[in-house]
N, C-alpha and C positions, 0 to 999 in steps of 0.2 A: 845418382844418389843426391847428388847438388840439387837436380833439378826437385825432388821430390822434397826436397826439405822444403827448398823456399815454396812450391804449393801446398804444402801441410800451414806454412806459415802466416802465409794467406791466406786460407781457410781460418786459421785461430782468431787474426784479427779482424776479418769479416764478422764471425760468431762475435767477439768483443763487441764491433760495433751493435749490431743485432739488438744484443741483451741493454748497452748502453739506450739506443734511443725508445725501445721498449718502457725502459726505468723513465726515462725524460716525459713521455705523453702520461703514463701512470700521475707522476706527479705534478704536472702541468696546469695551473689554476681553468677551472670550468667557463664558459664563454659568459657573459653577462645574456639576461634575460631580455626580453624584445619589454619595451613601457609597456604601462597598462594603465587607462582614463581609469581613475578613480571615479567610484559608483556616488551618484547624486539624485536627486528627486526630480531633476529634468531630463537626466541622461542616466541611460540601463547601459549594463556592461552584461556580453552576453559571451561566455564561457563554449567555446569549439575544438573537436579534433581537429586537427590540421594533419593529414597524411598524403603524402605525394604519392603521384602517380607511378606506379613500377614501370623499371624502363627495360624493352628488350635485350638480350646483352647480341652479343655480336660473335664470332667465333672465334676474334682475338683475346674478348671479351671475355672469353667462357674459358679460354683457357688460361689468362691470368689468375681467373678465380678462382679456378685450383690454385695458384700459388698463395695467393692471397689468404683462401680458409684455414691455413696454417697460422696465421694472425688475428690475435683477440678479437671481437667485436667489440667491444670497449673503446678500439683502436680507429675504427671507421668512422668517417665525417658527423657529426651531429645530425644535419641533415637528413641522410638516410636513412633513421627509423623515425617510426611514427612518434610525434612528439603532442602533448598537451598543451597546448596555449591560451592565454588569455586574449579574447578579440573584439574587441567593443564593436557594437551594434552601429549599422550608417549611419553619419550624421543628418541622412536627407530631413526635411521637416514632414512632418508626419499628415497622414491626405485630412483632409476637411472630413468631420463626423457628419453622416450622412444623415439626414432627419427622419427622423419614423415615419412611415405612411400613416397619414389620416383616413383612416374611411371615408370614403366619400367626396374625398378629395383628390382631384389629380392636378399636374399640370394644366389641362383643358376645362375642366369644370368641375362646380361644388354640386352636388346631388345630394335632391331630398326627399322626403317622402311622404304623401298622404293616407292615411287610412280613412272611408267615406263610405258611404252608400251609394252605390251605381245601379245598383236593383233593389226591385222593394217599394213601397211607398213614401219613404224618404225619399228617394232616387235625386229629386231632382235639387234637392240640398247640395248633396258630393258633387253635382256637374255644376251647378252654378258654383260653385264656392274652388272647385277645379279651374274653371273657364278661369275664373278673375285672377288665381294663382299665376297660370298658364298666360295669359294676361300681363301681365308685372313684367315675369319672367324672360318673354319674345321682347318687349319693350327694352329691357334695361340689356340684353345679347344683343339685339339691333344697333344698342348705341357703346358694343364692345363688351360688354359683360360687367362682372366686378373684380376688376385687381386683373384685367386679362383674363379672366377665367368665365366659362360659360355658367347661368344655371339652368340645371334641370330636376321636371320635377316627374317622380314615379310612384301613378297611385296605383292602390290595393282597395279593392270591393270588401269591406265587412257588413252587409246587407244594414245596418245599423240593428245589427244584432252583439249583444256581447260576447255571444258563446261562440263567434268569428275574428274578433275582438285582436284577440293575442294570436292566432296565427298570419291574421294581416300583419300586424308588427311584425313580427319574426320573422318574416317573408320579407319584409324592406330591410331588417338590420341586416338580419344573416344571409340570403341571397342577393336582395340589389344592394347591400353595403349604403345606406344611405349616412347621411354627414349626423342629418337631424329632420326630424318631424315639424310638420307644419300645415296646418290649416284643418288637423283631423275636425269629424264634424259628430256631435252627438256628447252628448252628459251620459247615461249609461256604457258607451263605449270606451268615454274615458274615464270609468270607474276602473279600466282593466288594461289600458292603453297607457295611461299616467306611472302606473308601478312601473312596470315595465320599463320605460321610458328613464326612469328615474334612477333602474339599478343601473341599467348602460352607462348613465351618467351624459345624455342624449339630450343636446336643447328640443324642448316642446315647445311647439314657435306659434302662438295665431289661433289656437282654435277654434270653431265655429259651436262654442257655447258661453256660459255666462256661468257656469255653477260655480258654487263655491269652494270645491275642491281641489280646483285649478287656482286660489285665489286665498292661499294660508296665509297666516301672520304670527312667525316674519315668512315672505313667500319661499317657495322652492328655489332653491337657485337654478335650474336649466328650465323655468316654466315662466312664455313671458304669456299675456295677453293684449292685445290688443283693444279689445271692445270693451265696455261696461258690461255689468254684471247683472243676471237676471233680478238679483233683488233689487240694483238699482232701478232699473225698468219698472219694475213692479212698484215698487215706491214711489217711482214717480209720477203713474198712472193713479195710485190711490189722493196720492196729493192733488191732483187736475183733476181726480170724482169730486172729491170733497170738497175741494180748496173753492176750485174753478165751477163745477156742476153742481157744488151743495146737496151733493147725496149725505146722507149721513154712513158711517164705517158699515152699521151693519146690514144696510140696506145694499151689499156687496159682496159675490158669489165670487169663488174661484174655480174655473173649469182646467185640470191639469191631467197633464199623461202622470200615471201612477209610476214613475220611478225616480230617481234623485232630479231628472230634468224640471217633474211638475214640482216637485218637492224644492229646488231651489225658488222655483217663481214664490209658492204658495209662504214661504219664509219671507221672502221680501212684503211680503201684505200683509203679515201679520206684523212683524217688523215698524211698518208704515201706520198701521191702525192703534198700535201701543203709542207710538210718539204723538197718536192724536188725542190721545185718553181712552181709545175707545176698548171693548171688550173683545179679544183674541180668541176668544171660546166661541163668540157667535157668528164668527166669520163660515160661511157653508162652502165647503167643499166638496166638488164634483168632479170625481174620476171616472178614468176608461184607460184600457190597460195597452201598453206601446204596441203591441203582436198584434190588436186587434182596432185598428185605427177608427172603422167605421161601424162600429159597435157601441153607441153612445146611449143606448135606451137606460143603461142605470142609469144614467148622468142626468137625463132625460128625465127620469120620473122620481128621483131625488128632488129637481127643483119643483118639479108640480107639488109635491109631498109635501114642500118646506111651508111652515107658516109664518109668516113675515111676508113685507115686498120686498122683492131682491126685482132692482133698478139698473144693475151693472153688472156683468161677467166678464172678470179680468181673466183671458184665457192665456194657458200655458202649455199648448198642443204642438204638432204640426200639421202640415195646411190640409190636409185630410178629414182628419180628425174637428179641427177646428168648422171645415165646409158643411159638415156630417151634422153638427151642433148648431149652427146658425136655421141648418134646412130644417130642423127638427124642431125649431125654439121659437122660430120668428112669427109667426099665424101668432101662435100665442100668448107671445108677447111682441107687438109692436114698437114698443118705446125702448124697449131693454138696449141700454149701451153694451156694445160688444167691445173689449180691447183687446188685441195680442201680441205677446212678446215679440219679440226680431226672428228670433229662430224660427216662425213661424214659414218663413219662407213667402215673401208679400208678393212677388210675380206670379208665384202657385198659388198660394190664395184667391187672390182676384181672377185667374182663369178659371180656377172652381166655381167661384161665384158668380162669374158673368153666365157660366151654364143656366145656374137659378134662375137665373132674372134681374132684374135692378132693386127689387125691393129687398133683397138679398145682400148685395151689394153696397149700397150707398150707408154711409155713416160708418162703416166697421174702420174702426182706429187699429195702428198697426204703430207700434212704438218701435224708432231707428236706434241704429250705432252710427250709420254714415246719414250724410244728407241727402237730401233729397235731389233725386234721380232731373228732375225737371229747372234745379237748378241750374245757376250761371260760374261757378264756384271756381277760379283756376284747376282745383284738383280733379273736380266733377268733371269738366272739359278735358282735361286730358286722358281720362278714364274713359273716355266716351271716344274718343280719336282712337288710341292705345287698341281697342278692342276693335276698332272698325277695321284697323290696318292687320292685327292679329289674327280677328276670328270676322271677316265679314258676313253680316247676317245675319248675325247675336244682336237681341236686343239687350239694353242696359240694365242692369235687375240688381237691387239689393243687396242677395248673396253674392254676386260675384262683385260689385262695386267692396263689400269688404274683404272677401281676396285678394284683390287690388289694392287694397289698402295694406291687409297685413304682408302682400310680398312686397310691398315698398319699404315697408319700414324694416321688414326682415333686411333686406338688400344695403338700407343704411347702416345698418349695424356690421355686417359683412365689409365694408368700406372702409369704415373706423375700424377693423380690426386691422386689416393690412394684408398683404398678400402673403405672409406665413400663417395663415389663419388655422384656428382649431377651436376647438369646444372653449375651452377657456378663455382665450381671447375672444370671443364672440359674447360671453357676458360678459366678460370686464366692459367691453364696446358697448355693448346695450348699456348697462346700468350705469356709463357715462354720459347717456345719450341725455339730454334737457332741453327743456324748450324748444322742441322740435317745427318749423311750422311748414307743415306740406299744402297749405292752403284747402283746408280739410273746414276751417271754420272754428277750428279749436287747438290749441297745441298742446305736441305728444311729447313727454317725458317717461324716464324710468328711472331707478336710482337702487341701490342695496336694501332698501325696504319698500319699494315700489315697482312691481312687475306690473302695472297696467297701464297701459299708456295713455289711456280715453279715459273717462268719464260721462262725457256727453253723452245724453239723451234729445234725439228728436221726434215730435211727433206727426205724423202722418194718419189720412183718413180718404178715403178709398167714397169717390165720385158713384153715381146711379152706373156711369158708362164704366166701372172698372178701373179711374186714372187716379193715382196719390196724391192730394195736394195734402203741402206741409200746413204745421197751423201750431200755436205756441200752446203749451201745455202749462206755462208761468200764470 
């Protein structure tokens, strides 16, 4: 009986204690919280479960925890259940924002893109005016590129048609991804080439026209030019009839392709004939339509028709066109001064002409943008080296002397922008660009209200045997 009491009494104060440290962790103050970085505009605090991994129990294990399940969960370590915590985000420093891709742009090289005529009777406009790009380009990669970077250039045929116009572009944006356009060649094509160009938000770099659509006031911002402008040519040609030849205005024809191309020359003459006093109305104008280059008999029996002498025809063709008219004109009139804009294309020209004959030939004036090919001129030398080591076997021609020209100055501008270059920085660069002097005989600037870098006009006239000597038009 002893014995049984004192393990009843045992048992009692066991239970006692039990319930006692029971009562004790119930009221036991709760652990303090783990800190937490307070939330700033440099540093995010980023809110996590935090749940430990279950651990397997063991077979000691398993059977303590029967004894165990008889004790609150309330009672077991904090730890052990899944807890909420506040855990602010690594401090590491966060990686360098990565730059957007430019079109056209990579690592290795800036890519651009022509739209021209490679077929057609234009044809040989797009390749020379190609070659000189292509020209510039092997030149300036030969001697390491720009910023490290190569250039290349990827044309597209639009027959110098317009109604091919916008899917040549389309093809360079949206298939070759080009950066920006340059050197396209024709005034009607960039009636249709220009928007386009412009919704992209796409420098238009160099064209091989003069219109005046390329040439607003104040200009486009993504639209540079290079050359002078057909009015100026033509203006300067009426000036050197009248000035220089003492024709008088209205004893002066204009033979033009009927669409914005002849339409900018025939502006510039009327232009030129107003500042002389003379009358705008009697100025005769002789069309033929671009689709049909050698089709000139309207033009042709407009001037026989005309009463007055008409002494001069300022032509604003291409070299087709213009061969078609001289063949057709010159029996009949011997004296007639023939002149033609630059677009004319002067190395196709004169092989046209040499077919004729020399009476053909000799006297036909051809108004420049670059000088003259038989010059001594630092730029003209290097243009002529540049192409021998590029393209051997190319002779020196006009159009592509000013490809050559507009890829150099394209290239300086690319330079000045810097090696994160993009659309933006490429006009800020241009329209910093001043006083530029490439040994060209004239210097090239551009500015925020000045997208044309020339002005200059030279004049050239074409030998019995087919060869250009220059000659002042002042």
């Amino acid at each position: 009986m002893g014995r049984l009491a004192l393990m009843a009494g045992v048992s009692i104060v066991s239970a006692l204690a039990v319930v006692g440290y029971y009562r004790f962790t119930q009221s036991a103050p709760a652990p303090a919280a783990a800190p937490q970085l307070a939330s700033s505009a440099s540093r995010s605090v980023q809110t996590v479960m935090v749940t430990p991994p279950a651990q397997p129990l063991t077979s000691d294990e398993g059977a303590r925890g029967a004894a165990a399940a008889a004790v609150p969960a309330a009672a077991a370590p904090a730890a052990a259940a899944p807890t909420a915590v506040a855990a602010a985000a690594p401090t590491y420093p966060p990686p360098a924002p990565r730059a957007p891709a430019i079109r056209g742009v990579s690592d290795s090289e800036i890519r651009f893109g022509i739209a021209a005529p490679f077929s057609g009777p234009a044809k040989e406009l797009g390749r020379q005016m190609k070659l000189g790009l292509d020209t510039a380009f092997g030149a300036i990669n030969d001697a390491g590129g720009i910023n490290g970077r190569q250039l290349r250039l990827v044309a597209v045929d639009d027959g110098y048609e317009p109604n091919r116009t916008l899917g040549a572009m389309k093809q360079l944006v949206e298939k070759d991804g080009v950066f920006g356009i340059v050197g396209n060649v024709g005034t009607p094509t960039a009636t249709i080439a220009l928007p386009y160009a412009l919704q992209q938000r796409m420098v238009f770099f160099g064209a091989f026209t003069g219109a005046g659509l390329l040439r607003r006031d104040p200009p486009d911002r993504y639209v540079f030019n290079y050359r002078a402008s057909y009015a100026e040519e033509t203006e300067a040609t009426v000036n050197y009839l009248v000035k220089v030849r003492r024709l008088k205005p209205e004893q002066i024809a204009v033979f033009a392709q009927q669409d914005g191309y002849g339409d900018s020359g025939y502006a510039g003459v009327v232009k030129a004939v107003r500042a002389l006093n003379g009358d705008p109305e009697k100025i005769l104008r002789l069309n033929y339509k671009r689709e049909a280059p050698m089709d000139v008999d309207n033009a042709v029996n407009a001037l026989r028709a005309h009463k007055g002498p008409i002494k001069a025809v300022i032509m604003v063709p291409t070299y087709r066109a213009a061969a078609r008219f001289i063949e057709k004109t010159r029996d009949l009139y011997p004296a007639m001064i023939y002149t033609n804009v630059s677009f004319v294309g002067s190395t196709a020209l004169a092989e046209e002409l040499k077919l004729l004959g020399p009476k053909y030939t000799e006297g036909i004036i051809v108004t420049q943008v670059v000088p003259a090919l038989d010059g001594y001129s630092s730029f003209v030398l290097d243009y002529k080296k540049a192409l021998a080591q590029e393209f051997p076997g190319e002779a020196a021609d006009y159009v592509s002397l000013e490809g050559y020209t507009t890829g150099n100055l394209l290239a300086e501008g690319l330079r000045r922008a810097g090696p994160d270059v993009d659309t933006e920085k490429l006009v800020d660069a241009l329209e910093s660009l001043r006083n530029y002097d490439t040994g060209l005989g004239t210097r090239l600037a551009f500015g925020r209200t000045e997208h044309q870098a020339s002005h200059k006009i030279w004049g050239t006239q074409l030998t019995a045997e087919g060869r250009y000597q220059p000659f002042d038009m002042q």
